[in-house]
N, CA, C and O of each residue as an XYZ file, in Angstrom:
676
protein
N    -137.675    129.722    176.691
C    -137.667    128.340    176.361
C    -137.116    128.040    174.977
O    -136.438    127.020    174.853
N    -137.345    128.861    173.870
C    -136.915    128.975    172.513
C    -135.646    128.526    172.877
O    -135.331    127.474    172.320
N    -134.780    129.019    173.676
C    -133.045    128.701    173.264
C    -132.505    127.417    174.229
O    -131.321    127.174    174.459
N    -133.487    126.777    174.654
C    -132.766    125.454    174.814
C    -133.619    124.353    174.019
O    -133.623    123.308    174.670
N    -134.184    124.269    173.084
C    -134.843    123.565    172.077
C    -133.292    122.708    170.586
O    -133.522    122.074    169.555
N    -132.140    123.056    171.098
C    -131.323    122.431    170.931
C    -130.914    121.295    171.463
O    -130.529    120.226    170.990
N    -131.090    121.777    172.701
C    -130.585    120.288    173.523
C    -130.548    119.340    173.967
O    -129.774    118.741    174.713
N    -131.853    119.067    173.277
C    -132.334    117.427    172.831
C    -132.168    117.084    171.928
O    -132.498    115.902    171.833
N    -131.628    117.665    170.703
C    -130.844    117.498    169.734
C    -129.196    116.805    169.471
O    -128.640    116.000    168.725
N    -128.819    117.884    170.836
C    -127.221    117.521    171.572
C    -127.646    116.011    172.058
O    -127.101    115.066    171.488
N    -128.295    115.840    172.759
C    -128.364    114.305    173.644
C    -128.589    113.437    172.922
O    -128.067    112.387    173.297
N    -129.479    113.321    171.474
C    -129.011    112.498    170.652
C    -127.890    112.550    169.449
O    -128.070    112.038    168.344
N    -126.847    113.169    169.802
C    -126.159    113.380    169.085
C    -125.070    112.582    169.456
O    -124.464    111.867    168.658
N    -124.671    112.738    171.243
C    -123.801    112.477    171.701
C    -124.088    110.946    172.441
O    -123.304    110.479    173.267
N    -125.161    110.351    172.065
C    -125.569    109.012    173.061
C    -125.506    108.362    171.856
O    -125.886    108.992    170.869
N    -125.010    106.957    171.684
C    -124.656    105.994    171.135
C    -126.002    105.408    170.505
O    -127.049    105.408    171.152
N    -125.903    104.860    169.079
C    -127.175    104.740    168.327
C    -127.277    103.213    168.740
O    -126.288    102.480    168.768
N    -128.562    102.797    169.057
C    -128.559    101.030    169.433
C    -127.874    100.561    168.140
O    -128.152    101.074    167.057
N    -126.814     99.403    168.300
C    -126.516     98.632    167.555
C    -124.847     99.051    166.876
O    -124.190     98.380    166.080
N    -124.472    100.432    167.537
C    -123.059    100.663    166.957
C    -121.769     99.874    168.200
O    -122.051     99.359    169.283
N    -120.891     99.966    167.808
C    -119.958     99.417    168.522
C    -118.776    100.224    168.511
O    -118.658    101.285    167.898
N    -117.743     99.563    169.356
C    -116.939    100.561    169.856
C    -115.701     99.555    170.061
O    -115.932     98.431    170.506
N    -114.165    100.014    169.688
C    -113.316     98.987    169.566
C    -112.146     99.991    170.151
O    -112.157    101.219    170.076
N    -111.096     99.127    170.778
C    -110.009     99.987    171.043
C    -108.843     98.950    170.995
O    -108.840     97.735    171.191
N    -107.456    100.187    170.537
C    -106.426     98.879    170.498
C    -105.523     99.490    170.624
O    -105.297    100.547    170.034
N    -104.498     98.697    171.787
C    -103.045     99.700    172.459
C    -101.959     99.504    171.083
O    -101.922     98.723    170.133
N    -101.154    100.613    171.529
C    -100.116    100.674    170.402
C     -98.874    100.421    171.760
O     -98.932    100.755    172.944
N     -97.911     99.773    171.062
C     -96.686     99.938    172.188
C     -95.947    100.985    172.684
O     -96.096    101.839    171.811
N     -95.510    101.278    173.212
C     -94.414    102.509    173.424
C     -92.822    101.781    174.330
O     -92.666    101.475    175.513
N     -91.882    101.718    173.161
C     -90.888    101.241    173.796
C     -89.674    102.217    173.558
O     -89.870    103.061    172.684
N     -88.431    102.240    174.203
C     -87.158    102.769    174.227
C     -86.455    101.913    174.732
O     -86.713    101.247    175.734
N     -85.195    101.862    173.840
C     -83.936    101.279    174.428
C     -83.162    101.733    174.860
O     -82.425    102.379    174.114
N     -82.831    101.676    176.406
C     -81.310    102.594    176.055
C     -80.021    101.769    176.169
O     -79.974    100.816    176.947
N     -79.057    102.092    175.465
C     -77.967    101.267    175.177
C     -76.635    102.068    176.143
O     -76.638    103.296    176.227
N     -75.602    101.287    176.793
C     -74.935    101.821    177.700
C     -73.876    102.764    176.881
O     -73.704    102.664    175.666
N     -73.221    103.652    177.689
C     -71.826    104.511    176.980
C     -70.813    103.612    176.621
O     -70.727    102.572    177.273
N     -70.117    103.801    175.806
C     -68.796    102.768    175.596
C     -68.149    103.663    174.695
O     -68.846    104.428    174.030
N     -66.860    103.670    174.582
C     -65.595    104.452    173.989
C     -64.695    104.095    174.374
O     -64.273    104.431    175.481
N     -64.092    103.282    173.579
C     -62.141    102.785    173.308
C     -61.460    103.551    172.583
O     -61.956    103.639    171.460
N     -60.332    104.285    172.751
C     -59.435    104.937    172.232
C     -57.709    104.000    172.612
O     -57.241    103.737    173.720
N     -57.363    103.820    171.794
C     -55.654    103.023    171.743
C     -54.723    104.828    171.994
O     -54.680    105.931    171.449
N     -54.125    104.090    173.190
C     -53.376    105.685    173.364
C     -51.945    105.411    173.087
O     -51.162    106.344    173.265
N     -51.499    104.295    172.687
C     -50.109    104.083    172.330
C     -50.161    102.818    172.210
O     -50.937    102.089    172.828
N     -48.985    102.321    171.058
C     -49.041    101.189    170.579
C     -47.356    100.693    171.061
O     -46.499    101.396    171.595
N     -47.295     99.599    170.753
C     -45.773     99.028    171.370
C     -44.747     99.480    169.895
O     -45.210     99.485    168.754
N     -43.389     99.815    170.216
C     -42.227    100.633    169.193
C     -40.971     99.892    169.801
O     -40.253    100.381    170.673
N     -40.773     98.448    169.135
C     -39.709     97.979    170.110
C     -38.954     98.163    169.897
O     -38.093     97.391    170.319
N     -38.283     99.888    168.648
C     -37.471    100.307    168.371
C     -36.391     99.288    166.938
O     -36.813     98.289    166.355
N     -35.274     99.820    166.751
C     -34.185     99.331    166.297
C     -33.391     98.385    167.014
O     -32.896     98.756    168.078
N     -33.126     96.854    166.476
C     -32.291     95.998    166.918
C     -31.653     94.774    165.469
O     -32.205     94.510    164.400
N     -30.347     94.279    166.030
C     -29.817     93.584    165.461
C     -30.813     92.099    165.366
O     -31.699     91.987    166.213
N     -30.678     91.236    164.559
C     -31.434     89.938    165.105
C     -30.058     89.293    166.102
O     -30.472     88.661    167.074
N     -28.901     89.349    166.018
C     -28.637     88.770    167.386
C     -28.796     89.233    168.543
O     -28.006     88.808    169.386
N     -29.739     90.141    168.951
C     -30.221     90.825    170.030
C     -31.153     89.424    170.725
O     -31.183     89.029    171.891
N     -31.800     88.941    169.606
C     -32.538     87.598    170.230
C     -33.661     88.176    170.720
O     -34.011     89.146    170.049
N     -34.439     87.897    171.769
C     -36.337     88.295    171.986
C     -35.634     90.000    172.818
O     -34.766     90.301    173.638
N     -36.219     90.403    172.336
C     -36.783     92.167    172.653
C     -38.286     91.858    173.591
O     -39.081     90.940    173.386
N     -38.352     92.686    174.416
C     -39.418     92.451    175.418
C     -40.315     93.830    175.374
O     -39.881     94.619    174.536
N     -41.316     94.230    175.995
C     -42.117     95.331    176.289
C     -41.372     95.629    177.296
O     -40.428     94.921    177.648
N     -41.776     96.907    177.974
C     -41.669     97.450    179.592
C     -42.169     97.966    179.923
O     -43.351     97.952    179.581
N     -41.621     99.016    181.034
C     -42.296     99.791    181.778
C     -42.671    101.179    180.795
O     -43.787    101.697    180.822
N     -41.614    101.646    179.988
C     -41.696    102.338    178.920
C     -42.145    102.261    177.411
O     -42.283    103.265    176.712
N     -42.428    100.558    176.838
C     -42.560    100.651    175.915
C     -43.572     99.757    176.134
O     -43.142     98.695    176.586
N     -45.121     99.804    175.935
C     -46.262     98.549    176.202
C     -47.561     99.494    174.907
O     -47.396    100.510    174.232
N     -48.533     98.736    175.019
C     -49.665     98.982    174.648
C     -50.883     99.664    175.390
O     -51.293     98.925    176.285
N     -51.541    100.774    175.297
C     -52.356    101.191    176.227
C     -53.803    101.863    175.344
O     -53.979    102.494    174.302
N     -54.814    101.206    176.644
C     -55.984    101.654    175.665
C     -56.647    102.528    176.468
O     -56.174    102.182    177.551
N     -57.634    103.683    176.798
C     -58.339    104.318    177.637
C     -59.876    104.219    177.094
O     -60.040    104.229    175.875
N     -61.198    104.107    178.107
C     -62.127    104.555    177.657
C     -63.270    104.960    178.681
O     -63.119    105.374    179.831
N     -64.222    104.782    178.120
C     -65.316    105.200    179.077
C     -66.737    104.348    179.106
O     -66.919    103.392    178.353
N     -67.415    104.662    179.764
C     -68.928    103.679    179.953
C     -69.766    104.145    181.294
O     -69.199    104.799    182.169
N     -70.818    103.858    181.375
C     -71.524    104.170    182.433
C     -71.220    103.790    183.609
O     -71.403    102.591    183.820
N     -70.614    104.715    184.874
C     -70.316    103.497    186.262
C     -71.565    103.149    186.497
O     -72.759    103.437    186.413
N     -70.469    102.135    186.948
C     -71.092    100.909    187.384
C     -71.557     99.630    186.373
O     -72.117     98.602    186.753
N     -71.313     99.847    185.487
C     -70.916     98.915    184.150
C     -70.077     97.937    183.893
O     -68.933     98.350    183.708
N     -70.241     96.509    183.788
C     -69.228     95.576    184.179
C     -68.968     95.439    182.843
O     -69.770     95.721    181.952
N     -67.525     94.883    182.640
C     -66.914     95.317    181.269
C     -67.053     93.231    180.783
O     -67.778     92.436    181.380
N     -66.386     92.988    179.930
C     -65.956     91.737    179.200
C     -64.535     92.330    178.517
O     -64.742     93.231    177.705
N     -63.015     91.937    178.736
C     -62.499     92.128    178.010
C     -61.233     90.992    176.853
O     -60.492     90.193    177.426
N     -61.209     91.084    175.770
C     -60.238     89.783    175.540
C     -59.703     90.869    174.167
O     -60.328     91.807    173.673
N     -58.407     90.366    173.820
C     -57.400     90.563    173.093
C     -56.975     89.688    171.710
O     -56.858     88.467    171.817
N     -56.799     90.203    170.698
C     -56.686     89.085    169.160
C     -55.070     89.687    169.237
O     -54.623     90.725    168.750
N     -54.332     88.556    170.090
C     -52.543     89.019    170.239
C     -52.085     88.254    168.520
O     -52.433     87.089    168.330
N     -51.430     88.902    167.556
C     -50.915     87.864    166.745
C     -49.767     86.883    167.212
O     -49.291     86.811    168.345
N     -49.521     86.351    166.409
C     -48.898     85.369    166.534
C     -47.265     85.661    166.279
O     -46.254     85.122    166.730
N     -47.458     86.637    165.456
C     -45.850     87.135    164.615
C     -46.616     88.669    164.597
O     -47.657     89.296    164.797
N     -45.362     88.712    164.232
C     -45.034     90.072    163.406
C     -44.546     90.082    161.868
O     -43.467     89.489    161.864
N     -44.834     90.451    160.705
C     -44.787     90.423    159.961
C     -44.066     91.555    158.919
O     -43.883     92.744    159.177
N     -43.753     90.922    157.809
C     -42.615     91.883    156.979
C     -42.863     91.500    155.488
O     -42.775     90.419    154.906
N     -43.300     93.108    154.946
C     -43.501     92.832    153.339
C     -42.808     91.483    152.455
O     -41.640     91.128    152.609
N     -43.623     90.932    151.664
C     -43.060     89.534    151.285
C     -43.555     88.536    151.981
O     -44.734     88.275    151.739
N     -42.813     87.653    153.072
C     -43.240     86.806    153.505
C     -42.492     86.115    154.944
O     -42.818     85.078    155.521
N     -41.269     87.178    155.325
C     -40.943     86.662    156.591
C     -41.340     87.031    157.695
O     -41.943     88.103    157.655
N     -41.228     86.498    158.836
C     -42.214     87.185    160.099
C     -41.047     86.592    161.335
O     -39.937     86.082    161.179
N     -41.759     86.878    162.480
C     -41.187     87.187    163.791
C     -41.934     86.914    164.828
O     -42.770     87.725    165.227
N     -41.691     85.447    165.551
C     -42.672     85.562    166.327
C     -43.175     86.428    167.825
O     -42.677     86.296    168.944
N     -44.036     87.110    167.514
C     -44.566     87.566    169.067
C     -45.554     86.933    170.086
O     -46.493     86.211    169.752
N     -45.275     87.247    171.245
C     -46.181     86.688    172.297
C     -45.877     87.452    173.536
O     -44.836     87.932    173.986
N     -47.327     87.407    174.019
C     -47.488     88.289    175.312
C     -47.479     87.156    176.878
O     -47.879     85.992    176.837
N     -47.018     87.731    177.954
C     -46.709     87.113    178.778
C     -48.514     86.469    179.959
O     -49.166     87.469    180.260
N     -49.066     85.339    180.415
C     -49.579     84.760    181.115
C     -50.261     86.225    182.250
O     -51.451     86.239    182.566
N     -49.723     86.831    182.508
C     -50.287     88.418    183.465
C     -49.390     89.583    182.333
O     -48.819     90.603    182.720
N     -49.441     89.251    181.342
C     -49.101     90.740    180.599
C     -50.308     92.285    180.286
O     -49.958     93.431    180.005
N     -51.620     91.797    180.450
C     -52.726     92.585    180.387
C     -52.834     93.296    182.189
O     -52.389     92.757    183.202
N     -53.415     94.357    182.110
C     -53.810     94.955    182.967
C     -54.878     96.211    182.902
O     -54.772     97.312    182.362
N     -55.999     95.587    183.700
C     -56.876     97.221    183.771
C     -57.286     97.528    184.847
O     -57.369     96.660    185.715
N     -57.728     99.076    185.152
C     -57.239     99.961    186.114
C     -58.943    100.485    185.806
O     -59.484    100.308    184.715
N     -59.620    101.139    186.979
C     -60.296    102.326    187.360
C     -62.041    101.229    187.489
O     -63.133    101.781    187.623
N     -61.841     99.485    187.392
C     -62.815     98.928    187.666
C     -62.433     98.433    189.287
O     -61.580     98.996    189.974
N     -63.319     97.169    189.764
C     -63.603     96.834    190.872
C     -62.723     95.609    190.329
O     -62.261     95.484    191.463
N     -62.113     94.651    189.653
C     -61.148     94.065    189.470
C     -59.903     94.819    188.858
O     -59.798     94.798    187.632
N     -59.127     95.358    189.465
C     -57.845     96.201    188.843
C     -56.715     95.300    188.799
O     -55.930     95.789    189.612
N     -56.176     94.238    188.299
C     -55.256     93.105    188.456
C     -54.952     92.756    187.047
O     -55.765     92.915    186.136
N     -53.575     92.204    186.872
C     -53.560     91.830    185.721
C     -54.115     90.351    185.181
O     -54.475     89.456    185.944
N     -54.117     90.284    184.120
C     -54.825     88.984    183.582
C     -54.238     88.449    182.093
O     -53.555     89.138    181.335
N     -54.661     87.072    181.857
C     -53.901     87.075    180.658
C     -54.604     87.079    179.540
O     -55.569     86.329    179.395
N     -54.063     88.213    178.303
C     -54.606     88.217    177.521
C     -54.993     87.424    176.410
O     -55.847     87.744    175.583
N     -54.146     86.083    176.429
C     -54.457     85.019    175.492
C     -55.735     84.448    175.851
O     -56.291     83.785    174.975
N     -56.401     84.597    177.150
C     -57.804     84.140    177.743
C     -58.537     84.999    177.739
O     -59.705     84.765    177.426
N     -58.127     86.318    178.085
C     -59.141     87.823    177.856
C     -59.411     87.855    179.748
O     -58.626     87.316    180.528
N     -60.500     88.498    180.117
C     -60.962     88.608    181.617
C     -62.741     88.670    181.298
O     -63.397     89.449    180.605
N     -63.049     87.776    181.933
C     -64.832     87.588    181.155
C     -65.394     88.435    181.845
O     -66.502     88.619    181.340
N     -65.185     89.412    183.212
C     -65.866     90.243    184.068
C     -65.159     91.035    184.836
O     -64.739     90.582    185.901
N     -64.879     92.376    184.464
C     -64.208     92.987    184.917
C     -64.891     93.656    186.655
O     -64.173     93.995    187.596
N     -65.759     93.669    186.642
C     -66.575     94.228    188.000
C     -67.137     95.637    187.286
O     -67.081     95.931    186.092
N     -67.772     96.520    188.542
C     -68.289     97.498    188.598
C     -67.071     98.258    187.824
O     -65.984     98.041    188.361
N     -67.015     99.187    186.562
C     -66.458    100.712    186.565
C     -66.497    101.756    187.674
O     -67.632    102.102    188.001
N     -65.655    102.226    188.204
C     -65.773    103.441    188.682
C     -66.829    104.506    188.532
O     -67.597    104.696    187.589
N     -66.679    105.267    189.859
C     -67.855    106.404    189.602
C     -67.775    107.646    188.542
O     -68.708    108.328    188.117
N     -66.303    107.738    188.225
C     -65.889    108.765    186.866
C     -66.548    107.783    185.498
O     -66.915    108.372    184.481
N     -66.631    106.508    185.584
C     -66.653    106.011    184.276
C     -65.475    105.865    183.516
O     -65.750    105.306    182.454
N     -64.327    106.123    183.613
C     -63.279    105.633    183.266
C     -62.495    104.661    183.179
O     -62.110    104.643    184.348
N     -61.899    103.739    182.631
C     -60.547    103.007    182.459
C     -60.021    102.634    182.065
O     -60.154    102.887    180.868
N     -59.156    101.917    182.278
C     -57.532    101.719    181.553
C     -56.826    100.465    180.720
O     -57.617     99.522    180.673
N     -56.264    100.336    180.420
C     -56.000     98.890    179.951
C     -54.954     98.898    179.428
O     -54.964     99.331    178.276
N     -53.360     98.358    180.102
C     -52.310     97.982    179.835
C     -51.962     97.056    178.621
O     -52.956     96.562    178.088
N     -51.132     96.827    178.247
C     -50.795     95.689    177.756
C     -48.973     95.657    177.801
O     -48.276     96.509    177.251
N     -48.474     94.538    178.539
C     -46.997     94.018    178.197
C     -46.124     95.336    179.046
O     -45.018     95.709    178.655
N     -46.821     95.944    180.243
C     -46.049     97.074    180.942
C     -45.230     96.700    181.779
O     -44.919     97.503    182.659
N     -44.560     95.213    181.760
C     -43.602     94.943    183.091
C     -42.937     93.625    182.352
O     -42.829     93.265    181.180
N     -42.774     93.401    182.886
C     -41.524     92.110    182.700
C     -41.567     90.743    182.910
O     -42.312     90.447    183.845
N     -40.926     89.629    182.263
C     -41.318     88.222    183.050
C     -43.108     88.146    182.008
O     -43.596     88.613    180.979
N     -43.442     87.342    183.019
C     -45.134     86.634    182.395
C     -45.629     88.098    182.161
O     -46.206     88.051    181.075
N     -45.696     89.484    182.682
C     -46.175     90.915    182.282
C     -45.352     91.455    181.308
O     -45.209     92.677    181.355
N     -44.571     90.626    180.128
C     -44.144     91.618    179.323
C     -44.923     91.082    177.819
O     -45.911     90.347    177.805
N     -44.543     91.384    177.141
C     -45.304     90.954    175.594
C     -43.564     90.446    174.816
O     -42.574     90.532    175.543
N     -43.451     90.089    173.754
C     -41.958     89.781    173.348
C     -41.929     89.595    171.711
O     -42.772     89.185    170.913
N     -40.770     90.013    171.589
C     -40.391     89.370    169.748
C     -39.008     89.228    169.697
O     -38.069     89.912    170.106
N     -39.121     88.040    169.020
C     -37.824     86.896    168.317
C     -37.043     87.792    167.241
O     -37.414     87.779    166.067
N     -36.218     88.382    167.560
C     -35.826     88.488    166.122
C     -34.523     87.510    166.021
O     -33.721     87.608    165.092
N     -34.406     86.614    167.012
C     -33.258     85.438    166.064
C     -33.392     85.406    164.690
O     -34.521     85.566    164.228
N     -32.308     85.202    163.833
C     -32.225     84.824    162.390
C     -33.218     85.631    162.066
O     -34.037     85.041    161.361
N     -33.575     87.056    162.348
C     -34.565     87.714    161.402
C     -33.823     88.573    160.240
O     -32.761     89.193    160.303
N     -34.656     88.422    159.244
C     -34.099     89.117    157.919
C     -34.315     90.797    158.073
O     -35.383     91.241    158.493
N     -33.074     91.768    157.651
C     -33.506     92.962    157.928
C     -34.776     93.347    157.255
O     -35.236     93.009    156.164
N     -35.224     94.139    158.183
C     -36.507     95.304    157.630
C     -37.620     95.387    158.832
O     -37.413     94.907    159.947
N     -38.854     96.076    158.446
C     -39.562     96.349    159.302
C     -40.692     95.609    159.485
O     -41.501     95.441    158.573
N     -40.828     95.138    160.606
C     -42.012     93.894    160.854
C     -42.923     94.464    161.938
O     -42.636     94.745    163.102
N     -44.712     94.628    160.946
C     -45.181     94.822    161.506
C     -46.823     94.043    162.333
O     -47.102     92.901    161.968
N     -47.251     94.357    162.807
C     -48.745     93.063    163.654
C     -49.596     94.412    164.273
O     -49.124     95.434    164.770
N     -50.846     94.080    164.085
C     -51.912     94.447    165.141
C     -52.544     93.984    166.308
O     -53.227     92.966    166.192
N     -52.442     94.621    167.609
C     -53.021     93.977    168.714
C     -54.489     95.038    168.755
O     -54.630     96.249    168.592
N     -55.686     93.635    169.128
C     -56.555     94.630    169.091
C     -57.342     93.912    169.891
O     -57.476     92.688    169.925
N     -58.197     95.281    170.958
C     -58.609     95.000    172.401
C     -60.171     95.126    171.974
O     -60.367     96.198    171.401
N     -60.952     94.588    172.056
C     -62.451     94.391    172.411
C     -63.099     94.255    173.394
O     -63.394     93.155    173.862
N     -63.514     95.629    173.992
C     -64.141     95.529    175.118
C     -65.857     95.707    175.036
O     -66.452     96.621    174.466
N     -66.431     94.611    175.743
C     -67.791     94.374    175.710
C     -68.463     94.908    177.108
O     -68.256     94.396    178.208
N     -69.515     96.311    176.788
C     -70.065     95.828    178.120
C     -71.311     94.634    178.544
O     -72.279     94.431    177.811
N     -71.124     94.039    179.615
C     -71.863     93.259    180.179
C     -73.857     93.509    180.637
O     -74.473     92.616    181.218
């Protein structure tokens, strides 16, 4: 009997004294996860060497703008374009550029069609199951080409940034 003369000791040890209290309070547990996204510019437009009486120089099939990237399929994109206005040349003369009404195009979503980049495309659809795609700019001709004036342009080199912002949805 000697060695359980503890354990009424234990039972008030472990039973709650009249008059204490007892409080509890959740902590949150959150994570975000944020989708894949990666734009890489894989070539920029080089409308080469010309006279200004050459008059508007166009993009093509060979010479356009192209961007590649990636994101989670099934990821609907947002895409729009800051086209300048000119092209520009140390000092202060410029050249105007402009891209054609269907000069944009992207590839490897559930809308693959061209669109115009002065409006952007507010929903591209689902990405593909690789997660990949594409994005033209000024690869064809007519309303699909991009263009520059060099009427009456002063020699030298005139240059502009086109730059693509793609949002996912």
């Amino acid at each position: 009997m000697p060695r359980l003369s503890w354990l009424p000791l234990l039972a008030v040890a472990v039973t709650p004294l009249a008059g204490q209290t007892s409080r509890s309070a959740n902590a949150p547990a959150t994570v975000t996860v944020v989708p894949v996204l990666t734009l890489t510019n894989d070539v920029g437009f080089d409308f080469g060497s010309h006279f200004s009486s050459d008059g508007t120089v166009q993009s093509s099939a060979t010479n356009f703008a192209s961007w590649s990237g990636t994101t989670n399929p099934g990821n609907s994109l947002s895409l729009s374009f800051l086209v300048p206005s000119a092209l520009a040349k140390s000092g202060s003369p410029s050249v105007p550029f402009a891209c054609g009404t269907s000069a944009a195009l992207v590839q490897g979503t559930a809308t693959t069609s061209a669109f115009d980049p002065n409006v952007g495309l507010p929903n591209t659809g689902s990405v593909g199951g690789a997660g990949t795609f594409s994005v033209q700019l000024g690869k064809g001709s007519g309303p699909q080409a991009c263009t520059v004036n060099l009427t009456g342009a002063a020699t030298g080199t005139y240059t502009g940034t086109v730059t693509l912002t793609v949002t996912v949805l």
